[in-house]
Backbone as CSV, one residue per row, in Angstrom:
resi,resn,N_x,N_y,N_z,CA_x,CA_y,CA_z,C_x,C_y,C_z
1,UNK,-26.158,36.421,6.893,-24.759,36.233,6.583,-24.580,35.251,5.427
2,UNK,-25.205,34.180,5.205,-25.116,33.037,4.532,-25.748,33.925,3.327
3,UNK,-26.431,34.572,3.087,-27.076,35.416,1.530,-25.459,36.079,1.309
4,UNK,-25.256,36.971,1.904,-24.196,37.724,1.368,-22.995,36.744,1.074
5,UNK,-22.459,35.799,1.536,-21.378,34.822,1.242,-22.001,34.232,-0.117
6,UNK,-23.285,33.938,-0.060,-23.192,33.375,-1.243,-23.436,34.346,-2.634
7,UNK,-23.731,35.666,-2.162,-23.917,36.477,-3.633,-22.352,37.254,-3.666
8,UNK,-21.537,36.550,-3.067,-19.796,36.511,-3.526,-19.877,36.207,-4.358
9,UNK,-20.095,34.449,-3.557,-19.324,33.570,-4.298,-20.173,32.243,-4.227
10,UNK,-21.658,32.112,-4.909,-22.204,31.421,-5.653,-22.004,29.954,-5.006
11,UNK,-20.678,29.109,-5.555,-20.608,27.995,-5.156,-19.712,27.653,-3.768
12,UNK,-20.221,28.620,-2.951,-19.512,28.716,-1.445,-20.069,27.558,-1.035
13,UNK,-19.559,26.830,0.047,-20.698,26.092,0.942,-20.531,26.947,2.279
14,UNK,-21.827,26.700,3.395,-21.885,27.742,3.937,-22.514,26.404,5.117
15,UNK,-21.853,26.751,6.250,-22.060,25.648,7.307,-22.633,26.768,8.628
16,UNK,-23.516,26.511,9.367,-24.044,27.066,10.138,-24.142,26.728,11.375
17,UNK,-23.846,27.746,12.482,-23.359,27.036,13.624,-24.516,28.003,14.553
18,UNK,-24.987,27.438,15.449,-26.025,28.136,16.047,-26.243,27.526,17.312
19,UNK,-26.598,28.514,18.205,-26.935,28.062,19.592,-28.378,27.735,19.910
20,UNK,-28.969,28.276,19.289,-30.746,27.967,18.996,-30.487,26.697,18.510
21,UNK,-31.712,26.222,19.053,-31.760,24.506,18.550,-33.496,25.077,18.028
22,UNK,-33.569,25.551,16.861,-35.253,26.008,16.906,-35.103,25.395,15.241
23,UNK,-36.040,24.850,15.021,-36.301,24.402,13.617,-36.666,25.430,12.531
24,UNK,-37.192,26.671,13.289,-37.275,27.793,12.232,-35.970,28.507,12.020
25,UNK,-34.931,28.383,12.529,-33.856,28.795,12.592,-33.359,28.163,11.521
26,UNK,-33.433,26.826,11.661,-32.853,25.617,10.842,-33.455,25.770,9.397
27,UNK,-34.399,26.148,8.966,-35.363,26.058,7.854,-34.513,27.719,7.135
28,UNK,-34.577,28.436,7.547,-34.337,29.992,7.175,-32.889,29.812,7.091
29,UNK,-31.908,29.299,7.626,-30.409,28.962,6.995,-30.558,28.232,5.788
30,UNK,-31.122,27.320,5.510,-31.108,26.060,4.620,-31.946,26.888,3.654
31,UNK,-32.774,27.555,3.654,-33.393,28.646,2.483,-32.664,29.762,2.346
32,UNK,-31.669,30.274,2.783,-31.063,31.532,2.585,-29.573,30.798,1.758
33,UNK,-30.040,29.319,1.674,-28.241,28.654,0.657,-27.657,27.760,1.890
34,UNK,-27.582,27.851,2.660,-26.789,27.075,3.708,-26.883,25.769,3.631
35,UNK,-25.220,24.886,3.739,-25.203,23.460,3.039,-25.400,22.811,4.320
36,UNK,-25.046,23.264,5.460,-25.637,22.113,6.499,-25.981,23.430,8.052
37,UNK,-25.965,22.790,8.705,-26.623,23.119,9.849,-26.030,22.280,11.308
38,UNK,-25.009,23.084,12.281,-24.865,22.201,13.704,-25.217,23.289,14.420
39,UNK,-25.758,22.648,15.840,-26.424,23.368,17.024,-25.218,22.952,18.397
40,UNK,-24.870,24.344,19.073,-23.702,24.256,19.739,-24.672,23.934,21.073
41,UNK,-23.920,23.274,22.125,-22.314,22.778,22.232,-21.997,21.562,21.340
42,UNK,-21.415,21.766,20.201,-20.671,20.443,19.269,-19.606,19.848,19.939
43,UNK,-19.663,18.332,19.646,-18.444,17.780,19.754,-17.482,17.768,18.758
44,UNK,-16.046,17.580,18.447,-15.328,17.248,17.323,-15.844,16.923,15.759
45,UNK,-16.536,15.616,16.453,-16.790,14.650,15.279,-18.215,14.913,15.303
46,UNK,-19.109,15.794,15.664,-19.988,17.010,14.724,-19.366,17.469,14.170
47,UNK,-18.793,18.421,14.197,-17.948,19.511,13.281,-17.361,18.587,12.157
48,UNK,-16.664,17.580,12.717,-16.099,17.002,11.412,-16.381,16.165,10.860
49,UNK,-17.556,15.659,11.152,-18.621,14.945,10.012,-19.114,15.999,9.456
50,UNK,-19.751,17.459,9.954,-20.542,18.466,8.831,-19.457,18.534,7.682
51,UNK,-18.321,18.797,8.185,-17.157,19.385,7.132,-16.989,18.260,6.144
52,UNK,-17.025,16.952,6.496,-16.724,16.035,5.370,-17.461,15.936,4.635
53,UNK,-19.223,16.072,5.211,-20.229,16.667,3.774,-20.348,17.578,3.196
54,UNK,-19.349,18.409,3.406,-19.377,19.850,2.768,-18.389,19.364,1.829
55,UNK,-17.404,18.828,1.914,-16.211,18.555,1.180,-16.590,17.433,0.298
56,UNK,-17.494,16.649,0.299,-17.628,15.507,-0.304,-18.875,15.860,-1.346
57,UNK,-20.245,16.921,-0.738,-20.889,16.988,-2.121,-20.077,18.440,-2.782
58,UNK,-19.222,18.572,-2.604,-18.089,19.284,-4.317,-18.013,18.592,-4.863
């Protein structure tokens, strides 16, 4: 999913939400373009700390 969002639109950021907590999971988002990475069940302030680094390296 994260390939095709980004051969849109290039300077997408692309946040990844996953129930696997597996580090190969984690490695293959972050190589396919993906700007960060959370493993569910998240709290709030996961989600909205990822989002403020998404918003902050623009």
């Amino acid at each position: 999913m994260a390939r095709g969002i980004l051969k849109q639109d290039p300077d997408a950021s692309v946040l990844v939400v996953s129930a696997l907590d597996q580090q190969q999971v984690l490695k293959d988002a972050i190589k396919l373009g993906a700007s960060d990475f959370i493993v569910k069940p998240f709290d709030k302030d996961c989600l909205t700390g990822a989002l403020d680094k998404l918003v902050e390296s623009k």
